[in-house]
C-alpha positions as CSV (number, residue, x, y, z in Angstrom):
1,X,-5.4,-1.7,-6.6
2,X,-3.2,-0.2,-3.6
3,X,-4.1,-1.4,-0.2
4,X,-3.7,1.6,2.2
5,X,-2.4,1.5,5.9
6,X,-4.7,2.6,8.4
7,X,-4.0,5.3,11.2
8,X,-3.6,2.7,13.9
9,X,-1.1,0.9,11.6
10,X,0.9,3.7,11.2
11,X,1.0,4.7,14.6
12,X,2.0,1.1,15.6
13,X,4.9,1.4,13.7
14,X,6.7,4.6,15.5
15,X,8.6,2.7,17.6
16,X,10.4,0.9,15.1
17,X,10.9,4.1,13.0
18,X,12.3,6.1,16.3
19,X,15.4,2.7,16.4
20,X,16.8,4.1,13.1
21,X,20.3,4.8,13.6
22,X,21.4,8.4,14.5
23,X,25.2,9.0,13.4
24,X,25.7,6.4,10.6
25,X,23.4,4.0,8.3
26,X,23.0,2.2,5.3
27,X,21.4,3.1,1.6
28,X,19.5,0.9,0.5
29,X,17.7,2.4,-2.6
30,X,18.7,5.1,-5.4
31,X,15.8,6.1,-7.8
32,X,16.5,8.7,-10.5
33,X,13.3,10.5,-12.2
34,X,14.1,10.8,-15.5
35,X,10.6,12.0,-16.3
36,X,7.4,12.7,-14.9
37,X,5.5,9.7,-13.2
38,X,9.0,7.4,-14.4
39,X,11.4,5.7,-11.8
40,X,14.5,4.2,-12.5
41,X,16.4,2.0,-9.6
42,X,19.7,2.6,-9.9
43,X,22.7,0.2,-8.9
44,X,25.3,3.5,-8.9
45,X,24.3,6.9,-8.8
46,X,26.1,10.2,-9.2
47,X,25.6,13.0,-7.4
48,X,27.0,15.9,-9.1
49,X,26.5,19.5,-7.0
50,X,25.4,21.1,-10.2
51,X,22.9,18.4,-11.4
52,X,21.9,17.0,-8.3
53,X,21.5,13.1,-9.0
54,X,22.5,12.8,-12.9
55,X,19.9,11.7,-15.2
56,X,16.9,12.5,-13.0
57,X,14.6,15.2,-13.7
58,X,15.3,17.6,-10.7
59,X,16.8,20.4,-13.0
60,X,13.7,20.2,-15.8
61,X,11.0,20.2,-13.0
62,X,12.2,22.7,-10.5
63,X,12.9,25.0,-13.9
64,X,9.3,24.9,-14.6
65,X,8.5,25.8,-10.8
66,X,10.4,29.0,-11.0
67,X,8.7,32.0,-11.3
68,X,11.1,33.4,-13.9
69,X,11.7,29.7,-15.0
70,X,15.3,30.5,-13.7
71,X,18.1,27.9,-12.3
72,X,16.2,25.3,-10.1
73,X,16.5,25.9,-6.5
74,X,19.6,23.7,-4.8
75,X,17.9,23.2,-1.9
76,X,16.0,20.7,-3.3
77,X,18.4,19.3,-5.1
78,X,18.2,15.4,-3.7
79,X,15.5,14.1,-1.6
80,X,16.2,11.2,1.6
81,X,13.5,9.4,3.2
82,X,13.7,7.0,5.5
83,X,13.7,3.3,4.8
84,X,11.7,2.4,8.0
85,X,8.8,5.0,7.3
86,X,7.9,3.7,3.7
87,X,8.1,0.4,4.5
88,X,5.6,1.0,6.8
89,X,3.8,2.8,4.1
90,X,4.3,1.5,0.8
91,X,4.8,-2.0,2.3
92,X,6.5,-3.9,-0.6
93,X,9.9,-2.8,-1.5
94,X,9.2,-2.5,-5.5
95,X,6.2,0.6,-4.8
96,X,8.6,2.8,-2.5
97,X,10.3,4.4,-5.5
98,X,6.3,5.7,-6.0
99,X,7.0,8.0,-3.5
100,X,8.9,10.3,-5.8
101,X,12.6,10.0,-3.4
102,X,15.8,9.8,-4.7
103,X,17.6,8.2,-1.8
104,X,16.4,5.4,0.7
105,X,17.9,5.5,3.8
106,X,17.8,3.6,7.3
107,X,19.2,7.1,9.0
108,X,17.1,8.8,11.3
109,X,16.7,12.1,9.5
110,X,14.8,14.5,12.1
111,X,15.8,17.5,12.7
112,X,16.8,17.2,16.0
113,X,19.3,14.2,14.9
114,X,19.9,16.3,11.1
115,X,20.0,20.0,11.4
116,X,20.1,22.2,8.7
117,X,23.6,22.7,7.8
118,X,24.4,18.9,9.0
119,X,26.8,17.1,6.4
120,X,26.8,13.8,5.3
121,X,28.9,11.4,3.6
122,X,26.7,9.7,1.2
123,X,28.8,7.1,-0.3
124,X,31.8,9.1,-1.6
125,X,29.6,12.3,-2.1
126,X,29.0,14.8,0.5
127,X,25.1,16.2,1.1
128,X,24.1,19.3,3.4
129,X,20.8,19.0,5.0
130,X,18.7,21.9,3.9
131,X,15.9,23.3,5.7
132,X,13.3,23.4,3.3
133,X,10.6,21.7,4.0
134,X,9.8,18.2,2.1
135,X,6.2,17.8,2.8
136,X,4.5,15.6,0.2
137,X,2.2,16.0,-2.8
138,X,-1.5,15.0,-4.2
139,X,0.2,12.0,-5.5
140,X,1.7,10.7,-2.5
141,X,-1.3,11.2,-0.6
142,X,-3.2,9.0,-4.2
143,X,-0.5,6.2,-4.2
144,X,-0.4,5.7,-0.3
145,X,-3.4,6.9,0.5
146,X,-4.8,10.1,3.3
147,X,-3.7,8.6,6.3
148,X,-0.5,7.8,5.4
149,X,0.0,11.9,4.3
150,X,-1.9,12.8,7.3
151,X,0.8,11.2,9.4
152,X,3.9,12.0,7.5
153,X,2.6,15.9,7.7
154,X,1.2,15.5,11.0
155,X,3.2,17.6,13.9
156,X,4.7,14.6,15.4
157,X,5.6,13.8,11.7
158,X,7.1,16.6,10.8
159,X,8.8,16.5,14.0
160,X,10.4,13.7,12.9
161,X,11.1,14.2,9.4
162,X,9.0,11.4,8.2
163,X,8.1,12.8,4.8
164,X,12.0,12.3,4.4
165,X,14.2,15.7,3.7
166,X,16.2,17.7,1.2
167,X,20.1,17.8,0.8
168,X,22.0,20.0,-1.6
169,X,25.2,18.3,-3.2
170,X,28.4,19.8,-1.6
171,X,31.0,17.5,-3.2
172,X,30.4,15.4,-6.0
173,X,30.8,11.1,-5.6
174,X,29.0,7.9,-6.4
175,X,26.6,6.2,-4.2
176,X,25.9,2.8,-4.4
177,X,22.9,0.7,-2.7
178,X,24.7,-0.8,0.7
179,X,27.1,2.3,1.1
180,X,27.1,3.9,4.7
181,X,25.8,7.3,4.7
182,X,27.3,9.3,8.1
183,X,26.6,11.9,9.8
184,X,29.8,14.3,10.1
């Protein structure tokens, strides 16, 4: 059974968050979904403008979401959350690819630092940060528990981008865990 953070913990941890770098950082997880409720870590992933990350689910699901079960929308094409914020919530390295993320970052991703419309070289790929709203689900909120969606959804949290963020692939590349992902 999951142990959930409490409020105060969270809270506690905003500091740290807030020291996340601002113009260039570090990936340090790739998870593809290549089914619903299934995580795969990668060691190389490619991120291919029409696909998204290959092999994950991303063109199946947001399929299904369309009204007219059309083309999947590309602004949610590949999701980025930041390594600092689910540590502090998942705790142990092996449940953050629970949260349902593609890419695991120690950028600070909020909007002030990341508009909509900022690029970023992602390994040898290159992302555009959307402005759709990433915001969290039922099961975020079941495998981390209600504060920990309370606070990632909160104003100051979405102030911040904690949830994480979508990109849309603008050129196609490989990413690898340790690669620097830079603002532009």
């Amino acid at each position: 059974m999951a142990t959930y953070v409490d409020v105060s913990e969270l809270e506690a941890g905003l500091p740290e968050i807030a020291r996340a770098p601002a113009q260039e950082g570090i990936v340090e997880l790739i998870v593809r979904r290549p089914a619903a409720d299934e995580r795969e870590v990668l060691q190389e992933g490619v991120l291919d403008v029409d696909e998204g990350l290959v092999g994950d689910d991303w063109l199946a699901r947001g399929r299904l979401r369309a009204p007219d079960h059309s083309d999947p929308d590309p602004e949610t094409q590949v999701t980025l959350m930041n390594t600092r914020v689910i540590a502090l919530i998942a705790g142990d390295r092996e449940r953050w690819p629970l949260s349902g993320d593609q890419l695991f970052v120690d950028l600070d991703l909020s909007p002030e630092n990341l508009p909509t419309g900022t690029r970023l070289r992602v390994g040898s790929a290159l992302v555009e940060v959307t402005d759709m709203p990433h915001t969290g689900c039922a099961k975020f909120s079941e495998r981390f528990g209600p504060a920990a969606i309370r606070f990632v959804n909160s104003p100051s949290g979405r102030a911040r981008r904690l949830r994480g963020m979508y990109v849309r692939v603008v050129e196609p590349g490989v990413v690898r865990p340790g690669d620097s992902i830079r603002k532009l």
